[in-house]
C-alpha positions in Angstrom: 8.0 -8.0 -21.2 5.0 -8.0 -23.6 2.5 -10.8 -23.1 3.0 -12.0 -26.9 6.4 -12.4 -25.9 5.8 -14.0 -22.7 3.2 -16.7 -24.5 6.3 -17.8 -26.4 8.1 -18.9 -23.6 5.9 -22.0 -21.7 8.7 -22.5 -19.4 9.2 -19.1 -18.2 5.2 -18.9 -17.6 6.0 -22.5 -15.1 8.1 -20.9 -12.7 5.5 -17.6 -12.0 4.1 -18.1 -8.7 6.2 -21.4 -8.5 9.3 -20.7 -5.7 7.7 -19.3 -2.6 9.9 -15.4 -2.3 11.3 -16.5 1.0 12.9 -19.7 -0.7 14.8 -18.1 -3.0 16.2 -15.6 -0.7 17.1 -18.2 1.0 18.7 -20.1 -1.6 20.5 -16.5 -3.1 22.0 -15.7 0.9 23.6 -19.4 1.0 24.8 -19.1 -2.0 26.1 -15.9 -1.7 27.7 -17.3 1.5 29.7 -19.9 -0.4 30.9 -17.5 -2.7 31.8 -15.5 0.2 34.1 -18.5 1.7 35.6 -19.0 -1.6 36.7 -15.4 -2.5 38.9 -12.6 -0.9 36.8 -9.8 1.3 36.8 -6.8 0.4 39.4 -4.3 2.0 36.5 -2.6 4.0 37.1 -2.2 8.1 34.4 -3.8 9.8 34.1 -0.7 12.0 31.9 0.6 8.8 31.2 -2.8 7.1 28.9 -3.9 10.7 26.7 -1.0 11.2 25.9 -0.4 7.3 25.0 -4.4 7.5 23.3 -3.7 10.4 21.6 -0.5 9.3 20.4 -2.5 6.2 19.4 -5.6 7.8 16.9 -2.7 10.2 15.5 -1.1 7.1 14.7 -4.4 5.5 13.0 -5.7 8.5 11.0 -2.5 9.0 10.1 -2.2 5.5 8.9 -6.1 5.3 7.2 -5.7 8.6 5.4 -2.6 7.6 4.4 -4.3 4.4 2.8 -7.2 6.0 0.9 -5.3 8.6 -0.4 -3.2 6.4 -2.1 -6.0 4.7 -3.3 -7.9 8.1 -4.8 -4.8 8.9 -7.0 -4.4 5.6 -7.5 -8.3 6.2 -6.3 -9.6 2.4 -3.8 -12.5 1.8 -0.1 -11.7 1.6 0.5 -15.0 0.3 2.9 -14.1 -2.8 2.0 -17.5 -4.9 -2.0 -16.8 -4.8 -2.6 -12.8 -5.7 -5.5 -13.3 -6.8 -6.7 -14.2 -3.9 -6.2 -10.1 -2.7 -9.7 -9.4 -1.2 -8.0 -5.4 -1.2 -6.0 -3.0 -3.1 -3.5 -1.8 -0.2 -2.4 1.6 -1.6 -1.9 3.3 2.4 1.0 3.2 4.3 4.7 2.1 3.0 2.5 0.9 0.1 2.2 4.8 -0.8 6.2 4.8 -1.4 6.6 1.3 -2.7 4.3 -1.3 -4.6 6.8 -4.2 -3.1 7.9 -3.3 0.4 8.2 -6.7 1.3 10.5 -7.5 -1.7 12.1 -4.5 -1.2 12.9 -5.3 2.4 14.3 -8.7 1.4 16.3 -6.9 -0.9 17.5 -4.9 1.8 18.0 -7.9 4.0 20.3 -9.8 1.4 22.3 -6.3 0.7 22.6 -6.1 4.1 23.8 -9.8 3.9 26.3 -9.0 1.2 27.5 -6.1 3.0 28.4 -8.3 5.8 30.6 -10.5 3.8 32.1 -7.9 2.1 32.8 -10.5 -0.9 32.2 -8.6 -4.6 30.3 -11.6 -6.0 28.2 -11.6 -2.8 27.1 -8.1 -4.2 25.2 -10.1 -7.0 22.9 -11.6 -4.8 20.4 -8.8 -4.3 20.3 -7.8 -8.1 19.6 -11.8 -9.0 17.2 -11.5 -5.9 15.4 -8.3 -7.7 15.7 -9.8 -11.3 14.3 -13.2 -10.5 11.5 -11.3 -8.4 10.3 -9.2 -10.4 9.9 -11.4 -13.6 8.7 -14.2 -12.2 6.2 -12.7 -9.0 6.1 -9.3 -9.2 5.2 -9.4 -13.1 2.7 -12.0 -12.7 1.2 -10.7 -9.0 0.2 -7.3 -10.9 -1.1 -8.8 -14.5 -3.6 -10.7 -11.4 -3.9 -7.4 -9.4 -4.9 -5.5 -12.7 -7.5 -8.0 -13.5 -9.1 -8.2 -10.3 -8.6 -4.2 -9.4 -8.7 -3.0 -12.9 -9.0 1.0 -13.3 -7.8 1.6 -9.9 -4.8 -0.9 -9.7 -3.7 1.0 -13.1 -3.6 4.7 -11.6 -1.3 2.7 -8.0 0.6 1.6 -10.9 1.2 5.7 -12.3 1.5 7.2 -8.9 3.7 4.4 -7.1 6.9 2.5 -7.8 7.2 -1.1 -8.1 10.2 -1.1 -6.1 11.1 2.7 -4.6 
């Protein structure tokens, strides 16, 4: 979204940097638990439905957790409501395949989640997860990132994806 357009909408501006990331995953796995309880499961044995869960719930773990040590080690915030705080531009380890790994492995985690339920509307959680995200955090985190990186945020933003 352009930044013209984005000045025309105040009340999408309020809610950047507003709902800590961990909230609203949260928020999305309850709710994709109700509609879980509420709906049939899909017809998928749990000999394969488990270990894919599983499997997912792994990858998102590693990924987070290899996101956030990267940034202890180069000693800059990972606090997702104050970017601008980033003493660093992390560009080394998972952040040389992903720009997000830590929203990437929550993403993970609540497919993962989804694929334990095995309810179809569950599936929605993780694509509201990434839509909500990346408007409202990811969006304003790198408009911050540019500013206070400038040239070499821009050429991370060529050579890596924002989420894979």
């Amino acid at each position: 979204m352009s930044d013209a357009k984005e000045a025309g909408l105040p009340m999408m501006r309020a809610l950047e940097h507003r709902v800590p990331p961990p909230i609203v995953a949260l928020l999305l796995g309850a709710a994709m638990w109700a509609v879980a309880r509420g709906t049939a499961a899909l017809p998928v044995n749990p000999s394969l439905r488990y270990p894919v869960a599983g499997i997912l719930f792994a990858f998102g773990i590693v990924i987070a957790g290899l996101g956030e040590l990267a940034f202890h080690k180069a000693k800059t915030t990972s606090n997702p409501l104050r970017p601008q705080a980033a003493s660093s531009l992390v560009t080394g380890g998972v952040y040389r395949f992903t720009r997000n790994p830590m929203y990437s492995g929550v993403a993970a985690l609540l497919l993962g989640w989804a694929s334990f339920l095995a309810a179809p509307w569950a599936f929605l959680g993780p694509i509201v997860f990434i839509a909500f995200i990346t408007r409202f955090q990811i969006i304003p985190e790198e408009r911050a990132l540019q500013s206070r990186f400038g040239p070499d945020y821009a050429e991370y933003q060529q050579r890596v994806g924002r989420w894979f």
